[in-house]
C-alpha positions as CSV (number, residue, x, y, z in Angstrom):
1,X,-97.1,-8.6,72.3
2,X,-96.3,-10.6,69.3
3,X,-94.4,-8.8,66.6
4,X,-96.3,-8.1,62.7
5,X,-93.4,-7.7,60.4
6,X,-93.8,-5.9,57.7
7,X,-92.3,-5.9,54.3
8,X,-90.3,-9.1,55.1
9,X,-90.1,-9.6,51.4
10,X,-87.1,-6.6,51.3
11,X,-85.4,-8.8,53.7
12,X,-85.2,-11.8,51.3
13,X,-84.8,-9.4,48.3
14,X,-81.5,-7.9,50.0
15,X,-80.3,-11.8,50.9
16,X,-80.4,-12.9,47.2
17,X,-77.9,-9.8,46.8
18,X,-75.9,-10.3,49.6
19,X,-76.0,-14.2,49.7
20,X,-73.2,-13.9,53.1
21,X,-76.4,-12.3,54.9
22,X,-78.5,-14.9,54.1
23,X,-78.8,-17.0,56.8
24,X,-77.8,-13.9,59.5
25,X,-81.0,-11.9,58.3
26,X,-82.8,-15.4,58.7
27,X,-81.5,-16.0,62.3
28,X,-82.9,-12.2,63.2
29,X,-86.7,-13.0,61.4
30,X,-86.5,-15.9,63.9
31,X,-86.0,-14.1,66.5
32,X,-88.7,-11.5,65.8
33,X,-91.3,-13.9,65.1
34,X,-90.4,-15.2,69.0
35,X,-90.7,-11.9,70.6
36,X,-92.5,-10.3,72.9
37,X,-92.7,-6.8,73.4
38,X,-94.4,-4.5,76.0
39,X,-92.8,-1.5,75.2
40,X,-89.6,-0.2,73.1
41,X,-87.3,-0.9,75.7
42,X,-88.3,-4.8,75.1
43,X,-86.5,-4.6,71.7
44,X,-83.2,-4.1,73.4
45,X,-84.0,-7.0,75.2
46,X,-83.8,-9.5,72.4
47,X,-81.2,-7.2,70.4
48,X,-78.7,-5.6,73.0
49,X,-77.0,-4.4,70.0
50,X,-79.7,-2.6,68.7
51,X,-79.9,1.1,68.8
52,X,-83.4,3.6,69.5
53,X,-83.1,6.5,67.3
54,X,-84.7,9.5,69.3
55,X,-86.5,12.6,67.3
56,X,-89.5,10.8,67.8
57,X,-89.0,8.6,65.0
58,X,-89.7,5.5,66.3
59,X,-86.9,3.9,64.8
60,X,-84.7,1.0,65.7
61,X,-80.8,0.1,64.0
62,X,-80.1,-3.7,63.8
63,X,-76.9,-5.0,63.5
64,X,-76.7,-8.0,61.6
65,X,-73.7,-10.4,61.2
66,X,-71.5,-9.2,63.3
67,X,-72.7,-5.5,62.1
68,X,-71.7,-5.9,58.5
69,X,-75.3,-4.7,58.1
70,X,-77.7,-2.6,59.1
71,X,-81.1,-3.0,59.3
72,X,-83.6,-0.1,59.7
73,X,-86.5,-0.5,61.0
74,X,-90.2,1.5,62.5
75,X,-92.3,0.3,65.1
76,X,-95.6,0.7,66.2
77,X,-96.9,-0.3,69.6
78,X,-100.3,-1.6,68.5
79,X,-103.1,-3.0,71.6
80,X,-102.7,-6.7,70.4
81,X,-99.5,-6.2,68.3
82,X,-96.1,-4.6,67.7
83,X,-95.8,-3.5,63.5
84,X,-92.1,-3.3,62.7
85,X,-91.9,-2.0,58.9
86,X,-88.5,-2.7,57.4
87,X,-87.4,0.6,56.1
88,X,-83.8,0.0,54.9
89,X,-81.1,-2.6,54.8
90,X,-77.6,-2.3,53.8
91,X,-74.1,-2.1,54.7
92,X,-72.5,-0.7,57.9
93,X,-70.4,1.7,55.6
94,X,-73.5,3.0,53.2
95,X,-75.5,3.2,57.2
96,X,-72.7,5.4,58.0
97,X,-73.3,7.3,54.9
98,X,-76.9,7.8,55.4
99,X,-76.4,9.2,58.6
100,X,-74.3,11.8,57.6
101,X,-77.3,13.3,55.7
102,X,-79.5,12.7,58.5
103,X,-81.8,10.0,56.2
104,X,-81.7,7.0,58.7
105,X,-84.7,9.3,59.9
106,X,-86.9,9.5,56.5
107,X,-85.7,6.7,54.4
108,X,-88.0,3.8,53.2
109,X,-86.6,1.8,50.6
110,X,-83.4,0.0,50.5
Protein backbone atom coordinates (compact mmCIF):
# COMPACT_ATOMS: atom_id res chain seq x y z
CA UNK A 1 0.00 0.00 0.00
CA UNK A 2 1.01 3.42 -0.81
CA UNK A 3 2.10 5.57 1.98
CA UNK A 4 -0.26 9.07 3.14
CA UNK A 5 2.22 11.26 4.93
CA UNK A 6 1.14 13.33 7.24
CA UNK A 7 2.26 16.62 8.49
CA UNK A 8 5.02 16.78 5.83
CA UNK A 9 5.02 20.50 6.39
CA UNK A 10 7.14 19.77 10.00
CA UNK A 11 9.53 18.10 7.79
CA UNK A 12 10.33 21.26 5.68
CA UNK A 13 9.80 23.56 8.75
CA UNK A 14 12.77 21.55 10.57
CA UNK A 15 14.96 21.76 7.04
CA UNK A 16 14.82 25.67 6.97
CA UNK A 17 16.45 25.25 10.61
CA UNK A 18 18.74 22.70 9.94
CA UNK A 19 19.65 23.68 6.24
CA UNK A 20 22.52 20.42 6.43
CA UNK A 21 19.24 18.18 6.63
CA UNK A 22 17.77 19.62 3.83
CA UNK A 23 18.27 17.57 1.07
CA UNK A 24 18.67 14.19 3.55
CA UNK A 25 14.99 14.66 4.87
CA UNK A 26 14.17 15.27 1.04
CA UNK A 27 15.91 11.99 -0.16
CA UNK A 28 13.76 10.02 2.75
CA UNK A 29 10.07 11.92 1.48
CA UNK A 30 11.22 10.30 -1.80
CA UNK A 31 11.53 7.31 -0.62
CA UNK A 32 8.18 7.22 1.17
CA UNK A 33 6.20 8.47 -1.50
CA UNK A 34 7.76 5.16 -3.51
CA UNK A 35 6.85 2.69 -0.86
CA UNK A 36 4.92 0.00 -0.55
CA UNK A 37 3.90 -1.53 2.53
CA UNK A 38 1.97 -4.61 3.55
CA UNK A 39 2.68 -4.68 6.99
CA UNK A 40 5.19 -2.92 9.56
CA UNK A 41 7.84 -5.20 8.85
CA UNK A 42 7.79 -3.55 5.16
CA UNK A 43 9.16 -0.37 6.70
CA UNK A 44 12.42 -1.99 7.59
CA UNK A 45 12.53 -2.99 4.15
CA UNK A 46 13.04 0.40 2.60
CA UNK A 47 14.77 1.76 6.04
CA UNK A 48 17.06 -1.08 7.49
CA UNK A 49 18.11 1.46 9.84
CA UNK A 50 14.96 2.16 11.14
CA UNK A 51 13.83 0.99 14.47
CA UNK A 52 9.93 -0.42 15.66
CA UNK A 53 9.31 0.90 18.99
CA UNK A 54 7.20 -1.83 20.85
CA UNK A 55 4.47 -0.82 23.79
CA UNK A 56 2.10 -0.88 21.22
CA UNK A 57 2.86 2.39 20.06
CA UNK A 58 3.06 1.97 16.56
CA UNK A 59 6.06 3.94 16.28
CA UNK A 60 8.92 3.95 13.89
CA UNK A 61 12.75 5.89 14.49
CA UNK A 62 14.34 7.12 11.28
CA UNK A 63 17.79 7.85 10.99
CA UNK A 64 18.52 10.56 8.71
CA UNK A 65 21.93 11.64 7.37
CA UNK A 66 23.97 9.35 8.61
CA UNK A 67 21.83 9.47 12.02
CA UNK A 68 22.48 13.04 12.84
CA UNK A 69 18.74 12.98 13.11
CA UNK A 70 15.98 11.45 14.20
CA UNK A 71 12.81 11.31 12.81
CA UNK A 72 9.68 10.04 14.79
CA UNK A 73 7.12 8.79 13.26
CA UNK A 74 3.19 6.75 13.75
CA UNK A 75 1.73 4.53 11.45
CA UNK A 76 -1.40 3.34 10.61
CA UNK A 77 -2.12 0.32 8.47
CA UNK A 78 -5.18 1.59 6.65
CA UNK A 79 -7.25 -1.01 3.79
CA UNK A 80 -6.06 1.15 0.79
CA UNK A 81 -3.28 3.05 2.64
CA UNK A 82 -0.43 3.32 5.13
CA UNK A 83 -0.90 7.06 7.39
CA UNK A 84 2.59 7.86 8.76
CA UNK A 85 2.09 11.11 10.96
CA UNK A 86 5.40 12.79 11.63
CA UNK A 87 5.57 13.21 15.29
CA UNK A 88 9.01 14.64 16.00
CA UNK A 89 12.31 15.44 14.41
CA UNK A 90 15.49 16.44 15.86
CA UNK A 91 18.96 15.61 16.72
CA UNK A 92 20.43 12.15 17.58
CA UNK A 93 21.59 13.76 20.97
CA UNK A 94 18.10 15.64 22.04
CA UNK A 95 16.48 11.72 20.66
CA UNK A 96 18.67 10.37 23.22
CA UNK A 97 17.30 12.81 25.63
CA UNK A 98 13.79 12.07 25.01
CA UNK A 99 14.23 8.64 25.57
CA UNK A 100 15.51 8.99 28.86
CA UNK A 101 12.09 10.30 29.86
CA UNK A 102 10.36 7.71 27.99
CA UNK A 103 8.59 10.61 25.50
CA UNK A 104 9.73 9.11 22.09
CA UNK A 105 6.34 7.18 23.18
CA UNK A 106 3.86 10.34 23.57
CA UNK A 107 5.53 13.24 21.90
CA UNK A 108 3.92 15.08 18.87
CA UNK A 109 5.47 18.21 18.08
CA UNK A 110 9.01 18.90 17.26
Amino acid sequence: MKVHLIKEKTIYLFSINHTNCYFPLEDWVDKIRNADWEKPDDILFTFPSCDLLGNGSSRVIFNIKGNQFRLIGKYGFGLSQVHLFICWIGSHADYSKLCSKGLQYTISSY
